[in-house]
N, C-alpha and C positions, 0 to 999 in steps of 0.2 A: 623483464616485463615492460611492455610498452604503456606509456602515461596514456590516459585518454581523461577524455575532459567532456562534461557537455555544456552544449554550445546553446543549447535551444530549450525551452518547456513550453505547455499549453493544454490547459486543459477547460474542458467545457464547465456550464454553472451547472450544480447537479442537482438535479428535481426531478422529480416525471416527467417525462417526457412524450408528446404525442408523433414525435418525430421518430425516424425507421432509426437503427442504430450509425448504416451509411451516411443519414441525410446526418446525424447527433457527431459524426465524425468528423465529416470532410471541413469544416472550417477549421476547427482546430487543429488538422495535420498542414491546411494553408499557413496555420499562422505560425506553426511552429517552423515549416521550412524558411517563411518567411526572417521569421527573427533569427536564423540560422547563417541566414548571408549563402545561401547555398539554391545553385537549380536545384530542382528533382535529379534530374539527369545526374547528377555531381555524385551523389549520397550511394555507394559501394551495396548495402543491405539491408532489407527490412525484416524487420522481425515483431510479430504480434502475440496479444496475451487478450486471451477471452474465453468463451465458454458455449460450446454448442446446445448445454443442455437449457441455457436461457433463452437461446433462441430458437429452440425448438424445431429441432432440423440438422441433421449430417451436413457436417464442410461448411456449415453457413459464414463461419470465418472468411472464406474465401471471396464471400460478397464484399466484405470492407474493403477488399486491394480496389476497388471503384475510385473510392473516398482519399487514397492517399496515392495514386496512380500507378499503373502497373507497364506503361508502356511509353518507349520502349523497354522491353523482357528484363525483370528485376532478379536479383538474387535475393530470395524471398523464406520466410520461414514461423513457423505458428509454434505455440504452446498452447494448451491446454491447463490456461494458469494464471494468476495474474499477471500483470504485466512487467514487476521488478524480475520474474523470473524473463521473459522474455530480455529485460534489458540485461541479465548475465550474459544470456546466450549471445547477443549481438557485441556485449564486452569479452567475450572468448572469442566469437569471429575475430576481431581487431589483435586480439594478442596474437593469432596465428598466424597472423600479418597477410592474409589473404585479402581483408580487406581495411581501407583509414576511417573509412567514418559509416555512422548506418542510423536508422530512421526505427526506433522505437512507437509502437504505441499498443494502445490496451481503450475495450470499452466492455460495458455491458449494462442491460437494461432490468431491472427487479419487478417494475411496476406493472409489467404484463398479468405476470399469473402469480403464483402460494408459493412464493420464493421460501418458505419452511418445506413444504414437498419437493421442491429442483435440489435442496442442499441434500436433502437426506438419503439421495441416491450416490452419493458419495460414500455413506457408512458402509460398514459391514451388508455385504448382499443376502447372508444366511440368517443374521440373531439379529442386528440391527433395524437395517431397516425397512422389513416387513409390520415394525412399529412405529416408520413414520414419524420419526421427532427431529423437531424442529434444532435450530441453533442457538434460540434462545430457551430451551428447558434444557437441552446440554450444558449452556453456558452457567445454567443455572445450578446443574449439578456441581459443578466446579467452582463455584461461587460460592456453593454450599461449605466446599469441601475445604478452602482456603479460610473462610469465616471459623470453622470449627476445629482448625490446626493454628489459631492465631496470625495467619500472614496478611491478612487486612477485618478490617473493622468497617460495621455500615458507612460509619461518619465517615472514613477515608473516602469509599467509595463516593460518597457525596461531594467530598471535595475535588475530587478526580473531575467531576462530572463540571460542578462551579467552576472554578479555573479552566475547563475545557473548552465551556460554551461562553469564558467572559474571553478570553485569546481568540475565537471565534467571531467576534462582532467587526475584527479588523480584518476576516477574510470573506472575500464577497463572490466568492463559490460554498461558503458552509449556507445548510438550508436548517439548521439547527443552531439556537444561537441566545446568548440573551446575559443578563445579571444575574442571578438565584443565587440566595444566601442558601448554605449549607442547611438550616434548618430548614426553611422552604421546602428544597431538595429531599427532606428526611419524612417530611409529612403527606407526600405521596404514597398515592397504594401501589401497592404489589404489585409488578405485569406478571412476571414468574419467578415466583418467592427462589431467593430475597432480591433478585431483580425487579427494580422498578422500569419504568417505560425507557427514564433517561442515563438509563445505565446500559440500556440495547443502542446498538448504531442505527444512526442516521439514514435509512436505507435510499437509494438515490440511485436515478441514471445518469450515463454520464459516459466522456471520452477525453484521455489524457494524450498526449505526443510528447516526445523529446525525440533532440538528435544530439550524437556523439561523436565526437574524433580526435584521432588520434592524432600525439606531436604537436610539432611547434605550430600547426597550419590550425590548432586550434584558439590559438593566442592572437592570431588575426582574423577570425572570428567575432570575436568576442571581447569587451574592455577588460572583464575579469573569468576568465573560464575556471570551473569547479571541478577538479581534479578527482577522478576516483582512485583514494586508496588504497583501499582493501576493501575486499569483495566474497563472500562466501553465504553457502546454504547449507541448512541441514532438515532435518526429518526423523519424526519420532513414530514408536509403530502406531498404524490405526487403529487396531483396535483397543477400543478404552477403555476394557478391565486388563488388558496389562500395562498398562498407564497411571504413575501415580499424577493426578490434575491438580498439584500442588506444586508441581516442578515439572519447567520445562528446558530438559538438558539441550534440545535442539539450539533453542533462543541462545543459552548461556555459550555453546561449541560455536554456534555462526559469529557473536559478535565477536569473542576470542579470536577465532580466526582472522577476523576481518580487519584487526588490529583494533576495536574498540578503545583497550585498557593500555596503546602501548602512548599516548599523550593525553596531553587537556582536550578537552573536550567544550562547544560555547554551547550547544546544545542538541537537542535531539527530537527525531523526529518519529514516534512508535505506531505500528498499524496494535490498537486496543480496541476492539471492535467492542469491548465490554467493559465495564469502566473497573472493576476487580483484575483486568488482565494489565492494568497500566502498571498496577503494584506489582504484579507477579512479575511484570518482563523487567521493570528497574530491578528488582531482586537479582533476579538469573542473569541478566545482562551485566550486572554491576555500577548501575549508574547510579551516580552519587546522588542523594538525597537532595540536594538545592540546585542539580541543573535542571533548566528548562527543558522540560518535554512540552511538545503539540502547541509550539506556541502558533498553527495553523487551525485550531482547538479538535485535529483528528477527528478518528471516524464516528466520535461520538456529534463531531457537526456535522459531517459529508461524509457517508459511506459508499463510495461507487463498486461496487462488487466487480473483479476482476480490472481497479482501476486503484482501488485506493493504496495498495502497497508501491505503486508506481508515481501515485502523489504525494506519498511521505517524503520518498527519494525528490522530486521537484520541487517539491515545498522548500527541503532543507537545503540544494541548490539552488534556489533564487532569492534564499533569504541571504546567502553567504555571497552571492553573485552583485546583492544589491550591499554590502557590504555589513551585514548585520552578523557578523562572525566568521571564522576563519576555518574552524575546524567539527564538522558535526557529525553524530551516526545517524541515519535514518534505516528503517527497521521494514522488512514487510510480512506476514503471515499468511495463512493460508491451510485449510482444513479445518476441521472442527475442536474446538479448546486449544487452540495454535498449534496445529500439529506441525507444521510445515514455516518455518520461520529463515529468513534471509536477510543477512547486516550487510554495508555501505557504508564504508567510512569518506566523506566529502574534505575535500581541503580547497582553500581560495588560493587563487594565484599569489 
């Protein structure tokens, strides 16, 4: 296997945005080439992660190669997905030794239209979802379901939420953010029982970049480049009556794979888009009880839809880049009750 390392992050501040998704891009693919130490021209492959159905239009992906330059003629490649999957795919381009380095990024914008009606064309197209439900009444079913099999408790959840949004006040892309005692937290109503408001993500637009390369030419690069591990995804079936939403084997087989459990660990970085799902993936992941997760306070601060699983992974290389840890897993998800989950094991030079 060949080492690769990333060289580079950046991602935009996530809010609504009244900006096109190109115009929400192109600086932050500037900055990230820039902190790269690399021309355009230099960079072997691009690879993206977004969603046609947010932007409502076939191939609209295609309009971003604007934003991050497509000429001269790139070797170029899209998902239909967040963007940690995109950066697999551009970290298998590099093992195949085709190409040394390539140019990751992921955006997408929520605040247009009833981003509960965009998700739910995802479900099932026969039983599902011709009822039209949303991700947070699913979430909620699963929230139901781990409350009444004993795997979390309200108050957990509440503390999930506190610690999330108080590690949040030191990152200045979360748009969700603050001090709330636990009880505070507990005396809020309902948004969709036993979901409260701040136990749903952050919803946000927004645009991340990183770049990556392979070998020692990434070590002059960089003062400290972030080594990727171990790397793996898995997938659980869609449809959710043959799903027990109590366990999720995908989570627990990707970080296995990905070498999670084979060292220490300084901390970790989880896409929990629901604050009941931070306990369920420490569960199945196996992360020990007193390591730090989201100490970026996760997508309960900044949720960038088709962005935020490719911010955990940045998060947890710049914190390790800036020297605050040595070895971390950052996590991404993806479908409805995490169907779709993919581990990243980081290490510092």
């Amino acid at each position: 296997m060949r080492d690769v390392a990333i060289v580079s992050f950046a991602q935009s501040n996530a809010e609504s945005e009244i900006r096109s998704e190109v115009e929400i891009l192109q600086p932050v693919a500037a900055e990230a080439i820039s902190q790269s130490g690399l021309e355009r021209s230099e960079i072997d492959f691009t690879c993206s992660g977004s969603s046609d159905w947010l932007q409502g239009q076939p191939f609209a992906f295609v309009m971003a190669l604007d934003a991050v330059g497509s000429w001269p003629p790139i070797k170029e490649s899209h998902v239909e997905q967040d963007g940690a999957w995109a950066l697999y795919e551009a970290w298998v381009k590099i093992q195949t030794g085709e190409v040394d380095s390539a140019l990751v990024y992921s955006f997408g914008k929520t605040s247009p239209g009833d981003i509960g009606l965009v998700q739910a064309i995802q479900l099932d197209p026969y039983c599902v979802t011709p009822l039209w439900p949303d991700l947070d009444s699913l979430s909620g079913i699963q929230a139901r379901a781990c409350l009444d099999a004993g795997i979390v408790t309200e108050r957990q959840m509440a503390e999930v939420v506190s610690r999330c949004l108080r590690s949040a006040q030191d990152n200045p892309h979360a748009v969700r953010k603050g001090d709330y005692s636990v009880d505070e937290l507990l005396d809020e109503p309902f948004e969709v029982s036993p979901l409260r408001a701040h136990d749903c993500p952050a919803n946000s637009d927004g645009a991340t970049v990183m770049v990556i390369m392979a070998g020692d030419r990434a070590k002059d690069l960089c003062e400290r480049p972030v080594w990727i591990r171990g790397f793996d995804h898995r997938i659980d079936p869609p449809a959710l009556g043959t799903r027990d939403l109590t366990r999720i084997p995908s989570a627990r087989l990707c970080a296995e794979k990905a070498g999670g459990a084979d060292g220490r660990l300084d901390f970790a970085e989880i896409t929990a888009p629901y604050s009941h799902q931070e306990v369920l993936l420490r569960r199945e992941m196996g992360l020990a009880d007193d390591l730090p997760v989201n100490l970026s306070g996760g997508s309960l601060a900044a949720h960038t839809l088709m962005s935020c699983g490719l911010n955990r992974i940045g998060d947890a290389a710049m914190r390790i880049a800036g020297g605050h840890g040595d070895r971390a897993l950052a996590h991404a998800a993806q479908g409805p009750c995490l169907q779709q989950n993919l581990a990243v094991v980081l290490e510092g030079e």
